[in-house]
N, C-alpha and C positions, 0 to 999 in steps of 0.2 A: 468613322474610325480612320486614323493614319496608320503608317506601318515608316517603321524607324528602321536603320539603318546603326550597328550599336558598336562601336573602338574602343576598348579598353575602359569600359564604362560612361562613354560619353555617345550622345545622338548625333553620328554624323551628317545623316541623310534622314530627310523625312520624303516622303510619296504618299499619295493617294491611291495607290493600287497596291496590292502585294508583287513582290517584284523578289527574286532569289536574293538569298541572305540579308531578308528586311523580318523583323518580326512586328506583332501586331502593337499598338499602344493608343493610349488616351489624342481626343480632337483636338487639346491644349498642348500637345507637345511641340516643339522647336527645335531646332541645331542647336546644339551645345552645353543643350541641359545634360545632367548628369542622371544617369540609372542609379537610387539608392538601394540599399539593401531590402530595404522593405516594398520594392520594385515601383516605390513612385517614381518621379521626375524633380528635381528641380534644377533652379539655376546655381551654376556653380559660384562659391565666391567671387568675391571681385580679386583682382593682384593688388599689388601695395601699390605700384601706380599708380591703377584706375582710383583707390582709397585717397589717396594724396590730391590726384587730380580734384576729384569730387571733395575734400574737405578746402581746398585751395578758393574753391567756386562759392562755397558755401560763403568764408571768410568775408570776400569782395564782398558778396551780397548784404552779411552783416554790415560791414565797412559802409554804405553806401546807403542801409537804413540809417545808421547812426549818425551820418553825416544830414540827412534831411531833419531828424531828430533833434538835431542840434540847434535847429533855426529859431522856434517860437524863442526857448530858453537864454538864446545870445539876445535876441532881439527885446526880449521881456528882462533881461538884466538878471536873469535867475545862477548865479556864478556857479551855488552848488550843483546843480544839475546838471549845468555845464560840465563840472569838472569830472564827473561823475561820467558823462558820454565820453568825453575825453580818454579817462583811464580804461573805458570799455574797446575806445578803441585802440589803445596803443597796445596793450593786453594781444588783440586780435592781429596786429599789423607784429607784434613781435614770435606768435606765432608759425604767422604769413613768411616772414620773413626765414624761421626755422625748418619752413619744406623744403 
């Protein structure tokens, strides 16, 4: 058992001992989870940020399968498919560029 440490709905402080103004909670708890009503835990949203951040990442990643993706097809002369990774990624890349 931990013992949480609780601000305005959020786990400030976690300890292993009881300690003044900590109360008791689950082994899985963490900083910064949030106390919900129905007195679990979880993690709170992410901000629009960390969202932007994290789909920005995703993008590249796509971008980058795409880009190896592309090889047999250029090389085997295959246009449609080509053209087809093509628009998938410029689709992505006009995205990318809209964060």
């Amino acid at each position: 058992m931990k013992f949480v440490q609780i601000e305005n709905g959020v786990v400030q402080s976690v300890s292993l001992s009881p300690q003044e103004g900590f109360v008791a909670a689950p082994d899985d708890v963490i900083a910064g989870q949030v106390l919900q009503s129905d007195g679990n835990y979880a993690n709170p949203a992410p901000s629009p940020a960390v969202e932007k951040e994290s789909r920005r990442a995703e993008i590249i990643l796509e971008l980058s399968s795409l880009d190896l993706a592309s090889i047999r097809p250029l090389r085997a002369g295959e246009g449609d498919r080509l053209a087809e990774i093509d628009r998938q990624a410029q689709l992505l890349r006009e995205e990318l560029a809209g964060l």
